[in-house]
Residue frames as qw, qx, qy, qz and C-alpha x, y, z in Angstrom:
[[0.322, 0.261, -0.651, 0.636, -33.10, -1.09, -87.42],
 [0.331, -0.600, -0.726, -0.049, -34.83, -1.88, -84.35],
 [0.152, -0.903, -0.057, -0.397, -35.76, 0.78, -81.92],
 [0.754, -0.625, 0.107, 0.172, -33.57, -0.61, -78.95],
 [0.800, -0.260, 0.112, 0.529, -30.84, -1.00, -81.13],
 [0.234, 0.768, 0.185, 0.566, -31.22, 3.01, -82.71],
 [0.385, -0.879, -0.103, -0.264, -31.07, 3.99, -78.93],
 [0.720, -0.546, 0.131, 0.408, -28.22, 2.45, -78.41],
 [0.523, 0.491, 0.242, 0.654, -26.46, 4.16, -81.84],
 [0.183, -0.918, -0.061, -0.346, -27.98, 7.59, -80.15],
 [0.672, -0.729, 0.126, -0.022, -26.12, 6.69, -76.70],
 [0.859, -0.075, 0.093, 0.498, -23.02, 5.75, -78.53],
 [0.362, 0.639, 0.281, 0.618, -22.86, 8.86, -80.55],
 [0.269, -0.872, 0.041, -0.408, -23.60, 11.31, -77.81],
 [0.442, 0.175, -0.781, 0.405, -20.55, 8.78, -75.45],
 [0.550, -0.670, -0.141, -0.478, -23.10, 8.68, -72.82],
 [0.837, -0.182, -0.415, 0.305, -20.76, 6.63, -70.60],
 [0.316, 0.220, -0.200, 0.901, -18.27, 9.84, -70.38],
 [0.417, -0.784, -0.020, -0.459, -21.46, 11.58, -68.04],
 [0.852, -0.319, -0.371, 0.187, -19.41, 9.81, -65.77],
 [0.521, 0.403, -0.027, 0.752, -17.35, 12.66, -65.86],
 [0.159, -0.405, -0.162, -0.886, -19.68, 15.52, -65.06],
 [0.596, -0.515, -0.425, -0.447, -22.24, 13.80, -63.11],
 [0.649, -0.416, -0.402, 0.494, -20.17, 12.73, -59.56],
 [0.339, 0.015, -0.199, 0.919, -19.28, 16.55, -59.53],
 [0.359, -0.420, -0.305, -0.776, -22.76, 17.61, -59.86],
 [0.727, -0.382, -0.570, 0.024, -23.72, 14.94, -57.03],
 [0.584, -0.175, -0.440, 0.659, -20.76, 16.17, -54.87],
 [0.063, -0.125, -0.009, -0.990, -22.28, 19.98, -55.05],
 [0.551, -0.333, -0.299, -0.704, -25.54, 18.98, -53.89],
 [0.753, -0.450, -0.478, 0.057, -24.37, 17.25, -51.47],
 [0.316, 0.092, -0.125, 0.936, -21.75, 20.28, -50.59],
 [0.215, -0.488, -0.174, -0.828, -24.71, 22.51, -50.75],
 [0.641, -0.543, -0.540, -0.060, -26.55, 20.71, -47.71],
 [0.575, -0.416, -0.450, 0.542, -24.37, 22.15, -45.42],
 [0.014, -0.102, -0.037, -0.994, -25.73, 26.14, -46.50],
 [0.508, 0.355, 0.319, -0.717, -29.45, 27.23, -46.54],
 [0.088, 0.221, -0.726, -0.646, -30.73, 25.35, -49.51],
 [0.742, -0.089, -0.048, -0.663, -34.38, 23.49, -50.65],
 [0.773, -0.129, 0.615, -0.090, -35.54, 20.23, -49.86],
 [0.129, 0.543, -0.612, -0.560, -34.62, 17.43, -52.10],
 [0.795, 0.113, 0.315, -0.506, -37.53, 15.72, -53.55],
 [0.745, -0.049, 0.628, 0.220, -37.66, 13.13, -55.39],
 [0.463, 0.844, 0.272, -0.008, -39.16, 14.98, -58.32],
 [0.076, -0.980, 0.128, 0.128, -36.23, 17.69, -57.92],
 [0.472, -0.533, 0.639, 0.291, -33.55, 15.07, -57.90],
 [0.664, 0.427, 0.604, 0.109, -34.98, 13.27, -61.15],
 [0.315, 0.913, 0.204, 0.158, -35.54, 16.82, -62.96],
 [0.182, -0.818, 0.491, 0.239, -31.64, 17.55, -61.89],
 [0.473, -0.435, 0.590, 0.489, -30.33, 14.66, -63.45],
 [0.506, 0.739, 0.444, 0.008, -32.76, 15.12, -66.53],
 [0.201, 0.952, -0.115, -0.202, -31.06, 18.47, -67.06],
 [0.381, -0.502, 0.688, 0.359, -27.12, 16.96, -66.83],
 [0.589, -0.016, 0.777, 0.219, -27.99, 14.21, -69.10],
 [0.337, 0.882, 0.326, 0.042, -30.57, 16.64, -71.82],
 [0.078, -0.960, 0.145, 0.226, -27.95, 19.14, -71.75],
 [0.370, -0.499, 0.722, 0.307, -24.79, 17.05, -71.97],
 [0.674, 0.174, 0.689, 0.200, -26.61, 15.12, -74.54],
 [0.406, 0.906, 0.119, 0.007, -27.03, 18.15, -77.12],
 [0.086, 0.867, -0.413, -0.267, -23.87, 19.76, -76.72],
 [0.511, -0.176, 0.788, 0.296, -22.17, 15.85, -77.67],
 [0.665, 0.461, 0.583, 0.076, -24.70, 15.85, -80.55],
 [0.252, 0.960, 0.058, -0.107, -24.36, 19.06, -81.73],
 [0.286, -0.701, 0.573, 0.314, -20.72, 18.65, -81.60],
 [0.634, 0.231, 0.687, 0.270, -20.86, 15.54, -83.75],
 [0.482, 0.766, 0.373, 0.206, -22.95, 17.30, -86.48],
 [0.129, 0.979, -0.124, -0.094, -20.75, 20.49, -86.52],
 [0.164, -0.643, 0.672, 0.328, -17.43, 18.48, -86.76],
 [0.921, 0.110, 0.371, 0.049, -18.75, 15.90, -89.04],
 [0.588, 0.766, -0.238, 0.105, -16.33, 17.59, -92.28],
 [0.058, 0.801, -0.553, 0.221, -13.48, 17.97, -89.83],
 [0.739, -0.084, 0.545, -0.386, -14.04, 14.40, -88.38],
 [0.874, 0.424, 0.138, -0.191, -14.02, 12.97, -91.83],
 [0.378, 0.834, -0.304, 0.262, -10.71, 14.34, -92.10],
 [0.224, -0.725, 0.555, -0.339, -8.86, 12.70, -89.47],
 [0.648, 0.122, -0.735, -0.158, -7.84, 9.59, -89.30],
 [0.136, 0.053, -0.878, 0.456, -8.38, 9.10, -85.60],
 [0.246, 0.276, 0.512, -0.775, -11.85, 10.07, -85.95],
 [0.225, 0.251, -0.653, -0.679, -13.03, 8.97, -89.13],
 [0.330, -0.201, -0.922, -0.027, -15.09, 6.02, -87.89],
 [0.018, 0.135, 0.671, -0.729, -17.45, 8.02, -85.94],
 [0.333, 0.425, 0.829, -0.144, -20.82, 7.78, -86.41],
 [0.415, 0.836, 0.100, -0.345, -21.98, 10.98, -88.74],
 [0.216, 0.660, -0.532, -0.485, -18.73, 10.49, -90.97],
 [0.086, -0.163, 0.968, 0.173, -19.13, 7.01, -91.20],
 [0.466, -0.186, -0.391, -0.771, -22.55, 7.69, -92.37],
 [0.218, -0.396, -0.865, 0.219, -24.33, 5.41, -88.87],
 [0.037, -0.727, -0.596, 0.340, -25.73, 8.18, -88.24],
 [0.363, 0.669, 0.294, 0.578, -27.21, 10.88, -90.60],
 [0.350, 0.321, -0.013, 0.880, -26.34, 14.46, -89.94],
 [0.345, -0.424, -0.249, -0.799, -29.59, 15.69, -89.60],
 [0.793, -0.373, -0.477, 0.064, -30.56, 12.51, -87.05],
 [0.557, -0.154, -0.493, 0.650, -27.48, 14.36, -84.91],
 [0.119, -0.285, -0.140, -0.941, -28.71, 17.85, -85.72],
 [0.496, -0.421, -0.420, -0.633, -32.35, 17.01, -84.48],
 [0.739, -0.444, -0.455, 0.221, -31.21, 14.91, -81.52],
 [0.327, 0.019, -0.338, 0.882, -28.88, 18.09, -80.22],
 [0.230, -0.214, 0.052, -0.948, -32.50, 20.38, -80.51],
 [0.682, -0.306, -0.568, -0.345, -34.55, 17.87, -78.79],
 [0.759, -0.398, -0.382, 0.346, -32.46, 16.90, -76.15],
 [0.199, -0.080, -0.168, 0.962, -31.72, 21.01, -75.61],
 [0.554, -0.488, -0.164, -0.654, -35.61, 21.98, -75.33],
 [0.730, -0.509, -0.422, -0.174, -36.01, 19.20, -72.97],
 [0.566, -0.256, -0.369, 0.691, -33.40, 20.19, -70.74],
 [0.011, 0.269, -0.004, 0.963, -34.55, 24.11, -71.26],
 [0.685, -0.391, -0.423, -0.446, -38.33, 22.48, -70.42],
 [0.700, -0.309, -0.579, 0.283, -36.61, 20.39, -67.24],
 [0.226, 0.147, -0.222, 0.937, -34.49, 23.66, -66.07],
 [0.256, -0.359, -0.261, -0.859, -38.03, 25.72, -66.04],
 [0.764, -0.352, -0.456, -0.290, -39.38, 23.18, -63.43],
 [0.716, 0.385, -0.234, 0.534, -36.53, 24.08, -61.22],
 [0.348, -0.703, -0.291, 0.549, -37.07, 27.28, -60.20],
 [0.185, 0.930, 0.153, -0.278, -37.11, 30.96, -61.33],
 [0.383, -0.764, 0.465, 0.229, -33.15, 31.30, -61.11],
 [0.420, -0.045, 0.877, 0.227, -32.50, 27.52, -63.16],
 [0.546, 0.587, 0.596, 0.043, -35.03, 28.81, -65.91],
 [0.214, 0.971, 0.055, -0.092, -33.31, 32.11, -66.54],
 [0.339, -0.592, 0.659, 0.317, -29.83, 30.69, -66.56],
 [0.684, 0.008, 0.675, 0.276, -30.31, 27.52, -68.63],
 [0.569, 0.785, -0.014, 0.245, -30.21, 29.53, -72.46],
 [0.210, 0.806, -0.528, 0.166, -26.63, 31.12, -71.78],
 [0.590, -0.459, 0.664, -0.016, -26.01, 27.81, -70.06],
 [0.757, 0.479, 0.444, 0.007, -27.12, 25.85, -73.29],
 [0.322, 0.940, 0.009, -0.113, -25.25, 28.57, -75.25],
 [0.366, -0.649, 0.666, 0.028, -21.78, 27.65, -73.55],
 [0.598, -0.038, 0.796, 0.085, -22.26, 23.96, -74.33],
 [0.796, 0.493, 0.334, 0.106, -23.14, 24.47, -77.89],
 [0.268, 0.915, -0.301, 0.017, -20.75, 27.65, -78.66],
 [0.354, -0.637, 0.629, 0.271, -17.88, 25.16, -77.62],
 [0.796, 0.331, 0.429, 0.271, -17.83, 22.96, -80.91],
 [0.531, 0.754, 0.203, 0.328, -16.63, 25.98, -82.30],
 [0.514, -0.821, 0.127, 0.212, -14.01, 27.13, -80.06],
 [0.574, -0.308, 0.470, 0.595, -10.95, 25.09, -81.31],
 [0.599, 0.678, 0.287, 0.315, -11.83, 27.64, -85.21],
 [0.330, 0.756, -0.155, 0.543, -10.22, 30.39, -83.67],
 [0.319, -0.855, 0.229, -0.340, -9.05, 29.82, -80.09],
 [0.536, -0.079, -0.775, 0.326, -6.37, 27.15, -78.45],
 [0.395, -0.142, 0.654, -0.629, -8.65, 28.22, -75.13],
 [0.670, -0.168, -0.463, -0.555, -10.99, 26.00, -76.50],
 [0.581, -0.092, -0.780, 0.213, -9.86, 23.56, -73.54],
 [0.065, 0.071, 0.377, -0.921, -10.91, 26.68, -70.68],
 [0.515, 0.015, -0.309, -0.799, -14.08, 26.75, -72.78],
 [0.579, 0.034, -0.780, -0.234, -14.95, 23.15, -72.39],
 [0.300, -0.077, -0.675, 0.669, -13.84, 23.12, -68.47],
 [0.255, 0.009, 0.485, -0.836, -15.74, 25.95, -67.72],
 [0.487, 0.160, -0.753, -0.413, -18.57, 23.61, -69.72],
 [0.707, -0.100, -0.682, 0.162, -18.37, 20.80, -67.44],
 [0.184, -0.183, -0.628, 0.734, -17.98, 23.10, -64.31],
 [0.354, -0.089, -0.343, -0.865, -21.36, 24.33, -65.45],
 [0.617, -0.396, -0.667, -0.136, -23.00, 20.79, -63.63],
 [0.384, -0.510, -0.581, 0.504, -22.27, 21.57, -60.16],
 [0.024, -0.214, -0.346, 0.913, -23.34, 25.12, -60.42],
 [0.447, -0.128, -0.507, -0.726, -26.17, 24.33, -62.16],
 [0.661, -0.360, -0.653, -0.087, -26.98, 21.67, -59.71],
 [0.315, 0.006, -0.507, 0.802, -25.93, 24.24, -56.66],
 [0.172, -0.056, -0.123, -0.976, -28.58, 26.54, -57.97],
 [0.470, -0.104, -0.656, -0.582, -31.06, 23.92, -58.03],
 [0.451, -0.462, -0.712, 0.276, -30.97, 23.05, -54.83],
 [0.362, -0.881, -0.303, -0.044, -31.56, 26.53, -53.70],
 [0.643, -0.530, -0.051, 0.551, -28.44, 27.42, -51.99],
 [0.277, 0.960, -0.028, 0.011, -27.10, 30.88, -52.70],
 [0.746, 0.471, -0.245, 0.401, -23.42, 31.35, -54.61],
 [0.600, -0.784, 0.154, 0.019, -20.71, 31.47, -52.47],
 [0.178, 0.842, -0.498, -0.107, -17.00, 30.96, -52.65],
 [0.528, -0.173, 0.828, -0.077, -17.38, 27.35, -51.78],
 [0.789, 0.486, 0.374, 0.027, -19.31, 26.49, -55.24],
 [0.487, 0.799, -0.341, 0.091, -17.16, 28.72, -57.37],
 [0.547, -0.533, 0.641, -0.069, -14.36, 27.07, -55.89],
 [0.701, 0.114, 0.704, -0.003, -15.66, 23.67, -56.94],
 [0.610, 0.789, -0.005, -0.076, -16.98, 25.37, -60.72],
 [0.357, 0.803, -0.442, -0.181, -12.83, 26.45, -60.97],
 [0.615, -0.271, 0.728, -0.138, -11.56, 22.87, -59.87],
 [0.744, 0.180, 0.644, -0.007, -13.42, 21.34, -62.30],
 [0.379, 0.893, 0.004, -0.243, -12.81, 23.51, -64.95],
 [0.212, 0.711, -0.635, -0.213, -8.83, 23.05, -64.85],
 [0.627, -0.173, 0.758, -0.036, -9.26, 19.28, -64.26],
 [0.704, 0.653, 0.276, -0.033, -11.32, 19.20, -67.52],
 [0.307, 0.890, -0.325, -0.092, -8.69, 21.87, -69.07],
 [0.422, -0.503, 0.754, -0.004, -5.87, 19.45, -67.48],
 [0.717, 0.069, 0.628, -0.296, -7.38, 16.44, -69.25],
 [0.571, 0.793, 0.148, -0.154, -8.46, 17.58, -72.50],
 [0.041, 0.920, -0.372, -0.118, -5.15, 18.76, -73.02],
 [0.324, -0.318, 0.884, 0.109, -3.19, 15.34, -72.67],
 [0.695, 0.301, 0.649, -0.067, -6.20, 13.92, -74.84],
 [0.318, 0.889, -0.154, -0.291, -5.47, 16.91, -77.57],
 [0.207, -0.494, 0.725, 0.433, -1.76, 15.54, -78.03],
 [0.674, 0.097, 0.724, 0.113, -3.26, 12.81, -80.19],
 [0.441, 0.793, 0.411, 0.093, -4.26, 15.56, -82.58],
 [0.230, -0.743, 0.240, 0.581, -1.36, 17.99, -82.20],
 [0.331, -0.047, 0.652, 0.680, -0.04, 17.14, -85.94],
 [0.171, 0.475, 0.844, 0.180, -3.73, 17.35, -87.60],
 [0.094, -0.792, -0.156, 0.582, -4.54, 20.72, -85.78],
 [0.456, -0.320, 0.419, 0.717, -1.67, 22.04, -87.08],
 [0.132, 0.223, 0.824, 0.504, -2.32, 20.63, -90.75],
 [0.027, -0.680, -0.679, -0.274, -5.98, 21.80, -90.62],
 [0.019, -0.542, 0.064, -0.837, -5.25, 25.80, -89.24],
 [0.580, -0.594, -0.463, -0.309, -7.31, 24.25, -86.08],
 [0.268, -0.733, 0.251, -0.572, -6.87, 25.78, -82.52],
 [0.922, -0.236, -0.305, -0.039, -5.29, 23.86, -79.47],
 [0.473, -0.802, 0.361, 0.055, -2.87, 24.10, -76.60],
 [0.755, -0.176, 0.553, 0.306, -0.76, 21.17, -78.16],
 [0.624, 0.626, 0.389, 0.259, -1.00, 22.83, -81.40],
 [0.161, 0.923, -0.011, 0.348, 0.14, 26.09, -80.41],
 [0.281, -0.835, 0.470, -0.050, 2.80, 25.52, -77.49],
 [0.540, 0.294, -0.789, -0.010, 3.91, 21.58, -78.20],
 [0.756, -0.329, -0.544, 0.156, 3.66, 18.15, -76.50],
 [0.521, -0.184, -0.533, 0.641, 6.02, 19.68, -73.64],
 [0.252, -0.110, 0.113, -0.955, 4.26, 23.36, -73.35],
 [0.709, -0.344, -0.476, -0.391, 0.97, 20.85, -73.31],
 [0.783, -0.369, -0.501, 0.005, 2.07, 19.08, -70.73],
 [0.137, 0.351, -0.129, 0.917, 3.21, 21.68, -68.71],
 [0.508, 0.070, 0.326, -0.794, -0.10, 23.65, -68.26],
 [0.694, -0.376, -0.506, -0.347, -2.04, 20.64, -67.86],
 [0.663, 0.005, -0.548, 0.510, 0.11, 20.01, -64.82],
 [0.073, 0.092, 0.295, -0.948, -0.50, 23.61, -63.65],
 [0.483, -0.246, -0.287, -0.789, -4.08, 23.21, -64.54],
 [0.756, -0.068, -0.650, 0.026, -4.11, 19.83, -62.24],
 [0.312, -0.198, -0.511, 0.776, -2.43, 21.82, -59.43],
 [0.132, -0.111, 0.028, -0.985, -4.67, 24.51, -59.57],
 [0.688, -0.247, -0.674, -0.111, -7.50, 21.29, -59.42],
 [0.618, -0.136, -0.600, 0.489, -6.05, 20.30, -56.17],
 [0.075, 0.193, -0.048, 0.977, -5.93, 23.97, -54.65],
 [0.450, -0.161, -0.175, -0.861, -9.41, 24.95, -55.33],
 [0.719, -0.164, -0.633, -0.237, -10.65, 21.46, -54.06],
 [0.489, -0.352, -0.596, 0.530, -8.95, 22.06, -50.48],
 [0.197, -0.170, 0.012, -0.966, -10.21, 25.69, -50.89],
 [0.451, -0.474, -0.205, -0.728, -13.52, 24.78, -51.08],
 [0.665, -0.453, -0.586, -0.096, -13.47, 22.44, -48.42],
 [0.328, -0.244, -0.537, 0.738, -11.90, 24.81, -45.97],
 [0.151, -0.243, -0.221, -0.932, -14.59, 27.43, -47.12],
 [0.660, -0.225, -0.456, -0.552, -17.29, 25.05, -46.67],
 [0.377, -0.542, 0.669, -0.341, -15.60, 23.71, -43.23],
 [0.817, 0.217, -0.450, -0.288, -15.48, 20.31, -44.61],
 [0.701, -0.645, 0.295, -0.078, -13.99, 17.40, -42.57],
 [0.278, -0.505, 0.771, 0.269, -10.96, 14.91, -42.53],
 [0.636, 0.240, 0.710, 0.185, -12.84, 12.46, -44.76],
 [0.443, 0.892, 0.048, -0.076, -13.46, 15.58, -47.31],
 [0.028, 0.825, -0.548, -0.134, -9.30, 16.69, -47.26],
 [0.595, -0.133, 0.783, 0.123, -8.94, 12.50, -47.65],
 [0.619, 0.685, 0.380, 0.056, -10.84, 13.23, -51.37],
 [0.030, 0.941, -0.292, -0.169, -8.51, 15.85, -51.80],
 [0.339, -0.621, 0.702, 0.074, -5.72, 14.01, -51.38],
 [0.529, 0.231, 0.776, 0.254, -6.73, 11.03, -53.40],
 [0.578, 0.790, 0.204, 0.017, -7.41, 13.21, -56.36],
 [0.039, 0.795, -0.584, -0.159, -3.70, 15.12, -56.06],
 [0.520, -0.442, 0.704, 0.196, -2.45, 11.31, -56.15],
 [0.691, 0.419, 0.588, 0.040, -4.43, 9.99, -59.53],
 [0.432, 0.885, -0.145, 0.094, -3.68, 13.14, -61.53],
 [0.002, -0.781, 0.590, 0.204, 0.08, 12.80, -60.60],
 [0.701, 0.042, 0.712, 0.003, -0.63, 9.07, -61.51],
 [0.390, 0.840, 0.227, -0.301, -2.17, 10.67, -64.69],
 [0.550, 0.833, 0.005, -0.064, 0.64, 12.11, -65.61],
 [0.241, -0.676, 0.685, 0.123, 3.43, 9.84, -65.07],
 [0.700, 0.230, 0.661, -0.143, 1.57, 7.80, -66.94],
 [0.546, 0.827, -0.075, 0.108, 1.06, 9.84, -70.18],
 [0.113, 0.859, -0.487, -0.109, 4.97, 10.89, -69.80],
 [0.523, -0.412, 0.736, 0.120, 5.94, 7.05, -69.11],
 [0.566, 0.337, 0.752, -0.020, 3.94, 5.88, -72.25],
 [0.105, 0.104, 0.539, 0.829, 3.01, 8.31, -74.49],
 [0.362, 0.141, -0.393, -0.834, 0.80, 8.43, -76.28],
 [0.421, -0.313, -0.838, -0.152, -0.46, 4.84, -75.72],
 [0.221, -0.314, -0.758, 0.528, -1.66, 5.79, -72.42],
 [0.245, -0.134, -0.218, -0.935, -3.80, 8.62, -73.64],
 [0.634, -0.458, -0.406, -0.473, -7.46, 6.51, -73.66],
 [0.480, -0.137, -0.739, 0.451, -6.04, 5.05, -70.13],
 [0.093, -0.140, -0.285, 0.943, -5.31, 8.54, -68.53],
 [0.279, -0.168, -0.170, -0.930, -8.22, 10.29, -70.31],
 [0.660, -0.502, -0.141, -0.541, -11.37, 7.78, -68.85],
 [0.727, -0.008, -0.579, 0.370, -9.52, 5.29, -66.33],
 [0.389, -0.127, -0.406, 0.817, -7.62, 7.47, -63.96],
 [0.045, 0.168, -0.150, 0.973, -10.67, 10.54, -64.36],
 [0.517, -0.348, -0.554, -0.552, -13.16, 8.63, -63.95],
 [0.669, -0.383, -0.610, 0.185, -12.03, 7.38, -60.74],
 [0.111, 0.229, -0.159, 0.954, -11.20, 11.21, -59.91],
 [0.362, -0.283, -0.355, -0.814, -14.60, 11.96, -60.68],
 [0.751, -0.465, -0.432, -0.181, -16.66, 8.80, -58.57],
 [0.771, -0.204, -0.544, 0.261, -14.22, 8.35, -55.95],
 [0.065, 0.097, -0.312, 0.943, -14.31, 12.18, -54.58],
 [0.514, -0.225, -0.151, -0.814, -18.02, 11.81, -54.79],
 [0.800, -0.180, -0.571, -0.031, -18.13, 8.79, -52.61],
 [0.562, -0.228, -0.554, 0.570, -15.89, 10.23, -50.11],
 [0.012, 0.391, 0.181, 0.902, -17.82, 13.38, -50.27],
 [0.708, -0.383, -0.449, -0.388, -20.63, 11.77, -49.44],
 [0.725, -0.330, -0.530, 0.289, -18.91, 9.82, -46.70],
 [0.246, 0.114, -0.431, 0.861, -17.65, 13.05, -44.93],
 [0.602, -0.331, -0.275, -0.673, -21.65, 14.48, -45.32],
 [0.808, -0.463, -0.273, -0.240, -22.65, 11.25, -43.29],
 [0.596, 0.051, -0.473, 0.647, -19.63, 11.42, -40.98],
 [0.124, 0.147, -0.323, 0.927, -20.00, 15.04, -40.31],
 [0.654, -0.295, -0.298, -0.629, -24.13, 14.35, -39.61],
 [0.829, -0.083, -0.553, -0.018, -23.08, 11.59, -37.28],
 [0.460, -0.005, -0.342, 0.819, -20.41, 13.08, -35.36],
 [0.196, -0.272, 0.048, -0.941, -23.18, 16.26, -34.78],
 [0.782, -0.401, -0.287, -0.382, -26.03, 13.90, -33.64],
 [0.774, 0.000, -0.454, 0.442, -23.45, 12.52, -31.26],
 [0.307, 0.152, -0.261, 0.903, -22.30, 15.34, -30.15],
 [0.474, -0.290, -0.191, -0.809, -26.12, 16.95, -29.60],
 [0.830, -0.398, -0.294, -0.258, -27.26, 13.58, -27.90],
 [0.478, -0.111, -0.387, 0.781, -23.57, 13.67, -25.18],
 [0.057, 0.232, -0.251, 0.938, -24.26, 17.51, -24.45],
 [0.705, -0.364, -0.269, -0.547, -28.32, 16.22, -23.25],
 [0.772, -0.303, -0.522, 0.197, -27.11, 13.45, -21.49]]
């Protein structure tokens, strides 16, 4: 097998596409963070931030592979994935999860003091969830707080000290993930079950699932106009807001109008465009509210 086409097996295996998830919230917190005390942002600094997301995110996917390959084999919606279906050997996932979690422990260290003494118990989170759903249905809290792990990881990096505007953002993303996961879980609700395994859909049903994803979605929404009244954000920031409350109730008038089919829709469709299209209009408030202050600085001279 050539090498190009082993790297892409690696990138399929670890779903590199899904950073797509994580990474616009990590952006949007570093660009949130500009408006506190925080360091410059070299080039170096930005590079060696998205090193970490992508090192980090890429172990805890491998490591997940290799620790569910038995339970994986066992499922018929998951059978075809690359360690049970023998593309890729165990060990190959095993080795890629402790490679690509030094080099993100190695990137972290290059960081700062703060981003070298976090990243083990941050690393710790992202592997200790593969093993969540053996004895907990929080495994989907576990995962969230996971994933809400990029923007405070990427707050920290820029310098800026914690505040009630990043946690904010950290619990946002957390129940969005938790919100998410949950409607993707239903596909497994029977299997769980059947295999003693842990899950919100396993342990309350389809309608207790969808439920508290709903409250986990509002509670999304919330924390997202929290932080931006924390952070004094503008009208183009409370316009992100608002276009995220409208996709998640898209979300999930989808999953209830469909089912089940609508599962892969809802789960990268409708969060991906959560995910880019608050971090675009993030951005655009950033260069709105920068515009509207030079303005305002070059009127009070004149």
């Amino acid at each position: 097998m050539s090498v190009l086409r082993r790297v892409r097996t690696y990138g399929s295996l670890v779903a590199l596409s899904h950073t797509v998830f994580a990474m616009p919230f990590a952006a949007s917190a570093v660009v949130l963070s500009l408006a506190v005390p925080h360091v410059g942002l070299t080039p170096w600094r930005a590079l060696a931030m998205i090193g970490c997301m992508v090192c980090a995110r890429t172990s805890a996917m491998a490591f997940n592979r290799w620790a569910d390959r038995d339970i994986d084999a066992r499922n018929p919606r998951t059978r075809g994935r690359h360690v049970p279906s023998g593309a890729v050997r165990a060990g190959e996932a095993l080795a890629l999860a402790a490679g690509s979690g030094a080099a993100f422990l190695t990137l972290a260290a290059t960081l700062g003091v703060w981003c070298a003494a976090l990243a083990p118990g941050v690393l710790l989170v992202l592997l200790g969830y593969s093993y969540a759903k053996r004895f907990t249905w929080g495994v989907h809290a576990w995962l969230g707080v996971a994933l809400a792990l990029a923007p405070g990881g990427a707050w920290v990096a820029m310098g800026a000290r914690p505040g009630a505007g990043i946690v904010l953002l950290m619990v946002a993303v957390a129940a969005w993930l938790l919100g998410f996961d949950v409607l993707y879980s239903l596909q497994d609700e029977g299997f769980d079950r059947g295999e003693g395994l842990h899950s919100i859909p396993a342990r309350f049903g389809g309608r207790g699932a969808m439920t508290i994803s709903a409250g986990a979605h509002a509670l999304t929404v919330l924390a997202l106009a929290g932080c931006g009244l924390v952070l004094h954000r503008g009208p183009v920031y409370d316009a992100a807001v608002a276009m995220a409350a409208a996709l998640l109730v898209y979300e999930h008038a989808l999953v209830r109008r469909r089912g089940l089919a609508a599962i892969d829709r809802a789960f990268f469709d409708v969060n991906a465009w959560v995910s880019c299209a608050f971090f675009g209009l993030v951005l655009a408030d950033e260069v709105a509210r920068r515009a509207f202050s030079s303005f305002a600085a070059g009127h009070f001279v004149l």
